[in-house]
C-alpha positions in Angstrom: 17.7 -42.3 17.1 15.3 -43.8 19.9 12.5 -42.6 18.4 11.1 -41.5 14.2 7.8 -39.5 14.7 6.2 -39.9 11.7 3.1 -37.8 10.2 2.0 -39.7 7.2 -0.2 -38.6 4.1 -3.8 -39.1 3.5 -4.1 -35.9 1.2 -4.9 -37.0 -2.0 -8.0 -39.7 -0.7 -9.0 -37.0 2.1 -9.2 -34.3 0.1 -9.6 -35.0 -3.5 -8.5 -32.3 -6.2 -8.2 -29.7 -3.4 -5.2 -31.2 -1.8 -3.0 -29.6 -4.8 -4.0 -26.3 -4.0 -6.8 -25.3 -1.5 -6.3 -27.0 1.6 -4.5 -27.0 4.6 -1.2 -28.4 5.3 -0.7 -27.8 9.1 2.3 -28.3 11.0 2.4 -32.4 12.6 1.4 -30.4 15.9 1.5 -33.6 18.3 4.6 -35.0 16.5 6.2 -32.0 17.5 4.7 -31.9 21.0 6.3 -35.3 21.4 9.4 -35.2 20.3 10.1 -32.1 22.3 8.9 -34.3 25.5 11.1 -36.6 24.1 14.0 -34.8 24.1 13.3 -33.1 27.9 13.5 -36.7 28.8 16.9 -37.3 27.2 16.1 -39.2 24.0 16.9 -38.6 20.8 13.8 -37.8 18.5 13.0 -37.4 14.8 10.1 -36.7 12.6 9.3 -37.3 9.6 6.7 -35.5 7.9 5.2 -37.1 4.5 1.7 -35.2 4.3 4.3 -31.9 3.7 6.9 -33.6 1.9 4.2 -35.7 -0.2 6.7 -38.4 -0.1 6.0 -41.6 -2.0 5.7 -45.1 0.2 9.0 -45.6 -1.7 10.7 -42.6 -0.3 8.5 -42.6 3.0 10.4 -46.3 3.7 13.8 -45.1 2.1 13.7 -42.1 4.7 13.0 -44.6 7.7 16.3 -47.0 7.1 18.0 -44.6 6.8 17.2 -42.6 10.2 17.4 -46.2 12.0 15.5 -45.6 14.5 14.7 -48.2 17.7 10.9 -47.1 17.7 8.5 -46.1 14.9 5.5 -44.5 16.0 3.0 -43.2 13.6 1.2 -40.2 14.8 -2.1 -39.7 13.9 -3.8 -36.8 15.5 -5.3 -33.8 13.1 -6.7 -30.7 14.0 -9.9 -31.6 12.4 -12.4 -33.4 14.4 -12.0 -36.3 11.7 -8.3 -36.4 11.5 -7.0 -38.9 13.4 -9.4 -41.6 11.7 -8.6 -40.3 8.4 -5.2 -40.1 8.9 -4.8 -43.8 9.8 -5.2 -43.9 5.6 -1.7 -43.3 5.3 -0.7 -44.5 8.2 -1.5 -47.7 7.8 -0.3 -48.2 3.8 3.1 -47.0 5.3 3.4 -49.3 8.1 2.8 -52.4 6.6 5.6 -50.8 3.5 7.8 -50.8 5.8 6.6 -54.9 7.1 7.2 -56.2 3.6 10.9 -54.2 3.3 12.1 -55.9 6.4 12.8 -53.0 8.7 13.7 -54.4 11.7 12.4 -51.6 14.4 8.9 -51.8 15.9 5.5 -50.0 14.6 3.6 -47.7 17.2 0.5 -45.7 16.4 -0.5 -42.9 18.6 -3.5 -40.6 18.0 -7.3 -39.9 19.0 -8.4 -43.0 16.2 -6.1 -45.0 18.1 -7.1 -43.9 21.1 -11.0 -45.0 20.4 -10.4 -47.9 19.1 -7.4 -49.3 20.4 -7.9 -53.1 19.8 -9.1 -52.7 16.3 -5.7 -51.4 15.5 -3.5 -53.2 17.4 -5.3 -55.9 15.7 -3.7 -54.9 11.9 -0.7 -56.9 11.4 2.0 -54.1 10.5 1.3 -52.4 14.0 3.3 -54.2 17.1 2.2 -51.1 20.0 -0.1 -48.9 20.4 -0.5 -45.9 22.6 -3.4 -45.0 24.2 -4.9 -41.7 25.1 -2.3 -39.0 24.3 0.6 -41.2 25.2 2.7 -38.8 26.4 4.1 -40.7 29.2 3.2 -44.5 27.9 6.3 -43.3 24.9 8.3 -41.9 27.8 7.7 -45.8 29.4 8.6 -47.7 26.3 12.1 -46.1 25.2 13.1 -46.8 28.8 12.6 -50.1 27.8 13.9 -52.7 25.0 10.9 -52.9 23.3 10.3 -56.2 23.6 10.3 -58.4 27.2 9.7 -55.0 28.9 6.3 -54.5 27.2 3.8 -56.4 29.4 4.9 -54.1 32.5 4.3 -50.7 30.5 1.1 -48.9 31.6 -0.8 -46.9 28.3 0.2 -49.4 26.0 -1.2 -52.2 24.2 0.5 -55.2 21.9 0.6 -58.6 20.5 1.9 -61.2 23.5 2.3 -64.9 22.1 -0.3 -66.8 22.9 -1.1 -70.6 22.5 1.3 -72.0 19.6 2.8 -68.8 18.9 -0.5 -67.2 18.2 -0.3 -63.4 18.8 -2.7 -62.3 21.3 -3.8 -58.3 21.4 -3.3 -57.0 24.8 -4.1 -54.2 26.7 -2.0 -53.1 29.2 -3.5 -50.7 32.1 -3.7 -47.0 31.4 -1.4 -44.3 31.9 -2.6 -41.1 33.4 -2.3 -38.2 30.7 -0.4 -34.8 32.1 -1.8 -33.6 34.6 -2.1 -29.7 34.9 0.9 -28.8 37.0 2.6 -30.6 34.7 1.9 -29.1 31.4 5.1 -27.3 31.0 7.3 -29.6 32.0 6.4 -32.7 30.5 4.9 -31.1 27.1 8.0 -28.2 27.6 7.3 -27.0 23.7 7.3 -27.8 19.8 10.4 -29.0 18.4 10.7 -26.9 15.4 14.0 -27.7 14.3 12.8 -31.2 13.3 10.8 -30.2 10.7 11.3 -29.9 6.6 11.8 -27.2 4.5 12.2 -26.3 1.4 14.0 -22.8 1.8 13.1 -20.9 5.3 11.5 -22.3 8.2 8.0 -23.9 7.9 7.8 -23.3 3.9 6.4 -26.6 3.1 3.0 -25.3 5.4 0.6 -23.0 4.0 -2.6 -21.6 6.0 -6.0 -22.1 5.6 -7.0 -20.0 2.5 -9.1 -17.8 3.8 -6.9 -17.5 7.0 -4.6 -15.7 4.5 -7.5 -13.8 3.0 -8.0 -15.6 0.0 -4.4 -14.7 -1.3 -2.5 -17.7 -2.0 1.0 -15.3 -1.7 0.1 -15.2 2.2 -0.3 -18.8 2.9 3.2 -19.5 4.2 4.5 -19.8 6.4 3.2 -20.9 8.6 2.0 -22.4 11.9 -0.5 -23.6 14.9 0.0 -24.3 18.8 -2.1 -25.1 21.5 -2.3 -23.2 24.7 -4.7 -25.2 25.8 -5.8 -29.2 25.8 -9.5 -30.4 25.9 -12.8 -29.2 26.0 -15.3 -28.6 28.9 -18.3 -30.1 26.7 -20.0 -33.2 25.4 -21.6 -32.6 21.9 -22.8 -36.0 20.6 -20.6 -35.5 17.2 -17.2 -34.6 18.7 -14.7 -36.8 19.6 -11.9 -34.4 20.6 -11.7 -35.7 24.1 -10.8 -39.0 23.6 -7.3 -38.6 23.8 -7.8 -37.7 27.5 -9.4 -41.3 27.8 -8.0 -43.4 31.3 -10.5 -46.3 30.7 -10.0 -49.1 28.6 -13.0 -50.2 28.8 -15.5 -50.4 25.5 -18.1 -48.3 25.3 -16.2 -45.3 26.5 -16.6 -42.2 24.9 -15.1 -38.6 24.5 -17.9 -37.4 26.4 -16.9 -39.8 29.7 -13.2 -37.5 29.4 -14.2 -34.1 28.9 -11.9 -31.6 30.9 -9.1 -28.5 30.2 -6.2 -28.4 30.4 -4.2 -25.3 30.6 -0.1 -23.8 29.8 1.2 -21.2 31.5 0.8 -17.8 29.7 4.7 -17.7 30.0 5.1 -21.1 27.9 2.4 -19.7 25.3 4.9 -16.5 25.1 8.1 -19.0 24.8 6.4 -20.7 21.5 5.1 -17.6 20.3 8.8 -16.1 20.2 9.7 -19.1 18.7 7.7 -18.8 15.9 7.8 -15.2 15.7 11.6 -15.2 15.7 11.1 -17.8 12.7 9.4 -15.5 10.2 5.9 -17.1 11.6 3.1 -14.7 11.2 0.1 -16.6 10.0 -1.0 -18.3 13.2 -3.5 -20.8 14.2 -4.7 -21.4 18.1 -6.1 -24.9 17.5 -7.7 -24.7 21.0 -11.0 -26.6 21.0 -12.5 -23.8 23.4 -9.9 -20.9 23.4 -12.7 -18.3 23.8 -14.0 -19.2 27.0 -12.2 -18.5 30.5 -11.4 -15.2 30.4 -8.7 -16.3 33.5 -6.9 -18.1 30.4 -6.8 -15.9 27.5 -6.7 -12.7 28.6 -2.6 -13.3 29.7 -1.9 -14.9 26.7 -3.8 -11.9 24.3 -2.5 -8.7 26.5 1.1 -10.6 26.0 0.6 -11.0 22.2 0.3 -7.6 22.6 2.7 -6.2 24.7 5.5 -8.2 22.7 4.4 -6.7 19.7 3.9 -10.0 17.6 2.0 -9.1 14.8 0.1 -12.4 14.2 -2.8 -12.6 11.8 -4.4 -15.3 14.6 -7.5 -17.3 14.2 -9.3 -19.6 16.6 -12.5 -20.8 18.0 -15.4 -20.0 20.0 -18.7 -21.4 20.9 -21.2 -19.2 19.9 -22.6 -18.8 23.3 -19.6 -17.9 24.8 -18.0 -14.8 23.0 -17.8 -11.7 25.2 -18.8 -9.1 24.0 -16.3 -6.9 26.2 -13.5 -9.0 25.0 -13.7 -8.4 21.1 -11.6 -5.4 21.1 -8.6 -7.7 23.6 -8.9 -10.8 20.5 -8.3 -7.9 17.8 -5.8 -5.7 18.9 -4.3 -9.1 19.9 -4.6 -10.0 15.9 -6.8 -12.6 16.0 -8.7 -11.2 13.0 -10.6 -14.4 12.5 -13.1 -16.4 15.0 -14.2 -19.5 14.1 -18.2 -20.0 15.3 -19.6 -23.6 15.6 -23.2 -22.5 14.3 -24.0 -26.4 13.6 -27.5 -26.3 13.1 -30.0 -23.3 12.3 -32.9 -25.3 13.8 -32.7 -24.9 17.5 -34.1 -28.3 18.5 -31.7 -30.4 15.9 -28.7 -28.4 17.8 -30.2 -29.0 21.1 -30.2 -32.2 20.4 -27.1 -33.1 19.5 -25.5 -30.6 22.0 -27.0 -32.3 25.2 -28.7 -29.3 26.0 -25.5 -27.6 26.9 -26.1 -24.6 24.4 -27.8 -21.8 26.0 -30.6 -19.9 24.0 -28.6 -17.6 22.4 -29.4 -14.6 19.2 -26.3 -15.9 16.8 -27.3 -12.9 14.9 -26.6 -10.3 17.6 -23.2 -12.1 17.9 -21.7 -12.3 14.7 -23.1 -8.3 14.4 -20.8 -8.0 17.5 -17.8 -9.6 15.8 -18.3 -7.6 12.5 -18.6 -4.5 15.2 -15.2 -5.7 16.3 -13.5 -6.0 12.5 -13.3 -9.3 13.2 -13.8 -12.2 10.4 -16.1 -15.2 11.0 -15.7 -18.9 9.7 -19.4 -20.4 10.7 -19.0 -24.6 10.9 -22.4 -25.8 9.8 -22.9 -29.4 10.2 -25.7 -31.3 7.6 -27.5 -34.2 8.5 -27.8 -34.7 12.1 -30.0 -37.7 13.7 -33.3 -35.5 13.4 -32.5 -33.4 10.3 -34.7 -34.0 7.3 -34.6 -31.9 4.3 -36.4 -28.6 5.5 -34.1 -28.2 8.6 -31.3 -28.6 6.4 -33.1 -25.7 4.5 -33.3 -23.9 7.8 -29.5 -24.6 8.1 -28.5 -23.3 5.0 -30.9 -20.2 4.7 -29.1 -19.2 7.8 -25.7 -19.4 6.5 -26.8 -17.3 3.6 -28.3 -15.3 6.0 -25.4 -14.4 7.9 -23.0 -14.8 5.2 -19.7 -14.7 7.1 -16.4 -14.1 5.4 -16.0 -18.1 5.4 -18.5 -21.3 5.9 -17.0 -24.8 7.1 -20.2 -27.2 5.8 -20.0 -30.8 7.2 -21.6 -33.9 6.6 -22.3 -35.5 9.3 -20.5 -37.9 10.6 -20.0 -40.4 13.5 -16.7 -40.2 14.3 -14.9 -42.7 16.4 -14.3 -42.0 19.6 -17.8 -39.8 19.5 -20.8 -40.6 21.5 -22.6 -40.6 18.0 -20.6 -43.5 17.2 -21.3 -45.7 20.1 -24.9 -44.9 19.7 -24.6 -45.8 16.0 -23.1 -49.0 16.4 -26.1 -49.9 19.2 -28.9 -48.6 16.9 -27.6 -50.5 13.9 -27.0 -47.3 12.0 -24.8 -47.8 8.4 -21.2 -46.9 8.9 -17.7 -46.4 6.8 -16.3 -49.9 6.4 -13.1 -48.1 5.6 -11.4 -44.9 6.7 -12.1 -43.1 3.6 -15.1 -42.9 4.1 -14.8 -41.1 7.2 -13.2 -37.6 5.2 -15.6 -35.2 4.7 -14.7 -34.3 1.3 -13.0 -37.8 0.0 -14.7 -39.6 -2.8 -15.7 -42.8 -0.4 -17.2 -40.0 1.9 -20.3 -41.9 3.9 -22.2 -39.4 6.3 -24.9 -41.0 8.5 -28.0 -41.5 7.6 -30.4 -39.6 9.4 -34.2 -40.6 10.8 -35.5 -39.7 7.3 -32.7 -39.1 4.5 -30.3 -41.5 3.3 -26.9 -40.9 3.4 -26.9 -39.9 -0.1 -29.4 -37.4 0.4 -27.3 -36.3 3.1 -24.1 -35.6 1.2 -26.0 -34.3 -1.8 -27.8 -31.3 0.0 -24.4 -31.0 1.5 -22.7 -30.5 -1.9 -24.9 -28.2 -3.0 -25.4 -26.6 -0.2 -21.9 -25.5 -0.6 -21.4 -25.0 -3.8 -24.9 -22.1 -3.1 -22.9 -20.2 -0.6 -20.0 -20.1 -2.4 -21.4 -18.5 -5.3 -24.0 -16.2 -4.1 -23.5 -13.3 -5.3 -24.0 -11.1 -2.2 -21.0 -13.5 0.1 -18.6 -12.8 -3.5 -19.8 -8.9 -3.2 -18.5 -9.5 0.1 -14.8 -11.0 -0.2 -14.7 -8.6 -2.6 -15.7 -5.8 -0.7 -13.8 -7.3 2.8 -10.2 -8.6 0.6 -10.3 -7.4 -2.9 -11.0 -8.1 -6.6 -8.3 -10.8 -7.1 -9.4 -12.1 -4.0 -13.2 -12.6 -5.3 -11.4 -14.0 -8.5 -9.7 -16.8 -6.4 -12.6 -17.7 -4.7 -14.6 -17.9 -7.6 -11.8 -20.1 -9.1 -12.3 -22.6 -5.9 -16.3 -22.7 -6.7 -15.5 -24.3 -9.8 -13.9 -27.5 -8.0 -16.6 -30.5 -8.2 -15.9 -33.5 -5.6 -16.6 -36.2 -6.8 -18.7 -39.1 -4.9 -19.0 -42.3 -4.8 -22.5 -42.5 -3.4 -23.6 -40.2 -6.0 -23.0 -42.1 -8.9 -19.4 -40.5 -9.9 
């Protein structure tokens, strides 16, 4: 084949004990967006997904010889803020497995880590390429070529050129332009499917978010997430989203100097939804950074949901200042019976901060009241640890959750992410960062949150700890699953409580 996508495994270091059971394993959903481009352009594609397979190096390597492919490109997006750095975990132990076993066929990477730091990884000695931005069009350039002589003429690429006595010298080639709008369904024409494992039906091996499923493990899979949309309008100082849209190689540049939308039709959305739907897909994620925000774009895509009679228990996000109230009863009758509210902060002036000012003054109170109103659930992201957060407004953050005490509470240490403006302004101020990609994962045992302008990162990720392990058992948020899912429910829940990460910088 031209081309073996390949999604590789960081579970077990990302995630701990809760890989086995609790968390996520989401469809490789730029893999798929690839390979489908791929294949519009003519070429043949493959993926291979470890992280659902949990395959072994051994296995991981056995798989690649035998699909023979002329181009190996690691893909290493997430649909976490912190995925693509985490990700290059396994990425990275796979690529050089597959160095010392000989294979002949060259290593690409591809994802927003890559994107952010591109010469740091090129400069690892099992990669050869690397992709920058999304790199739809720089892997369109490269299987036109042979790999090899073409490479110093391919825009949105960088790699090794020989140098002075053989020396190889990491080089950046100029960008490539990502895809534009009006050419959104042409270029990215859909997710190929077809290409992924499973172990008995379609999408098997993927089970939703717990809670997405209501807390019942027996509604996990399968299971799915698409974009209908690419990007976000914003700049918050922690988010690094829009670095994949990046079309400037030069350092310094952030997510926030590429923030921007862009949009598929509503009739594309509708192809991929009858995809899945025809699958045996009902538990759907829209991964959209900002899908609750133009009503122009998701107002088509809801009122088609539901005039094609889908039935999709749907989740996706929102800013909490930009939920419309008018809209609610659209989003539910659409099945999105889950909106996910980036809360962040409950001291105004910490959020302001980190926000750029581009939060309005908003009550969050009156809006999750008109969500509940709506029978809609909320997941609140809280983020602990901020620049200017110091142990009473992470109180403040946490006596809010527990004030609002939605159906389910995302709690984040912080972190600065590459790719972020927070990291850029961490490496300036001299700030103590991750000297490996473990310590990037919010919930790994190497996890290493910033230190803020008066708690160490330790005191950090221990309020952040317990801050969790508070909400999760209080009494009045297990009255509520209870009340909101079931007894069993409550009892699976509790069961999750139990679960202690351990921590490196606390002594574990």
């Amino acid at each position: 084949m031209d081309v073996l996508l390949v999604n590789p495994d960081s579970s077990a270091q990302a995630y701990q004990s809760l890989a086995g059971t609790y968390s996520a394993i989401e469809p490789p959903t730029w893999a798929l967006l690839l390979a489908q481009s791929c294949r519009s352009k003519g070429f043949e594609a493959g993926i291979l997904d470890c992280d659902a397979e949990r395959l072994s190096l051994h296995d991981a390597v056995a798989r690649i010889e035998a699909a023979r492919p002329r181009l190996l490109l690691m893909v290493v997006y997430g649909q976490n803020p912190n995925s693509g750095t985490t990700s290059m975990i396994g990425a990275l132990a796979l690529a050089r497995a597959v160095k010392e076993a000989g294979l002949a066929a060259p290593v690409a990477f591809v994802g927003s880590h890559v994107s952010a730091l591109p010469r740091q990884v090129l400069g690892y000695d099992a990669v050869d390429i690397v992709l920058l931005n999304e790199g739809v069009y720089a892997l369109h350039n490269l299987l036109r070529s042979d790999l090899r002589d073409d490479l110093a003429r391919i825009r949105g690429i960088g790699y090794k050129a020989s140098g002075p006595a053989g020396f190889a010298v990491p080089t950046l080639n100029p960008p490539e332009k990502v895809v534009p709008q009006d050419r959104m369904d042409e270029d990215l024409p859909g997710y190929a499917w077809d290409l992924l494992p499973c172990r008995e039906r379609p999408l098997d091996l993927y089970r939703a978010h717990f809670w997405h499923a209501g807390f019942d493990h027996a509604q996990r899979t399968p299971f799915a997430a698409i974009y209908t949309s690419l990007g976000c309008n914003f700049a918050c100082s922690f988010c690094m989203i829009n670095i994949v849209n990046r079309v400037d190689n030069a350092d310094g540049v952030s997510a926030a100097d590429s923030r921007g939308m862009r949009f598929w039709s509503p009739a594309w959305v509708m192809r991929q939804m009858r995809a899945l739907a025809d699958l045996g897909v009902r538990t759907l994620r829209i991964s959209d950074e900002m899908f609750f925000l133009n009503r122009k774009y998701y107002a088509p895509i809801l009122q088609g949901v539901i005039d094609e009679g889908f039935d999709f228990n749907m989740w996706t996000y929102s800013r909490v200042d930009t939920v419309r109230k008018d809209s609610l009863e659209l989003f539910k009758r659409a099945g999105v019976n889950w909106l996910a509210l980036g809360v962040e902060a409950g001291n105004q002036f910490v959020r302001q901060e980190v926000s750029k000012g581009s939060f309005r003054e908003i009550n969050i109170r009156d809006v999750c009241a008109s969500i509940h109103d709506a029978d809609i659930h909320i997941i609140s992201n809280y983020i602990f640890g901020f620049p200017d957060d110091d142990l009473q407004t992470m109180q403040e953050t946490l006596d809010l959750a527990l004030e609002l005490n939605t159906e389910m509470a995302n709690m984040y240490p912080c972190q600065a992410l590459p790719g972020s403006p927070m990291y850029h302004t961490a490496r300036q101020q001299g700030w103590a960062l991750p000297e490996d990609f473990e310590g990037y994962a919010f919930l790994s045992y190497e996890s290493q949150p910033l230190p803020t302008r008066h708690l160490s990162s330790a005191e950090v990720l221990r309020f952040r700890d317990e801050a969790w392990r508070t909400y999760f058992s209080n009494p009045a948020y297990l009255d509520l699953v209870e009340r909101r899912f079931g007894q069993d429910q409550r009892r699976n829940v509790e069961d999750m409580a139990k679960i202690r990460l351990k921590r490196r910088l606390l002594g574990d």
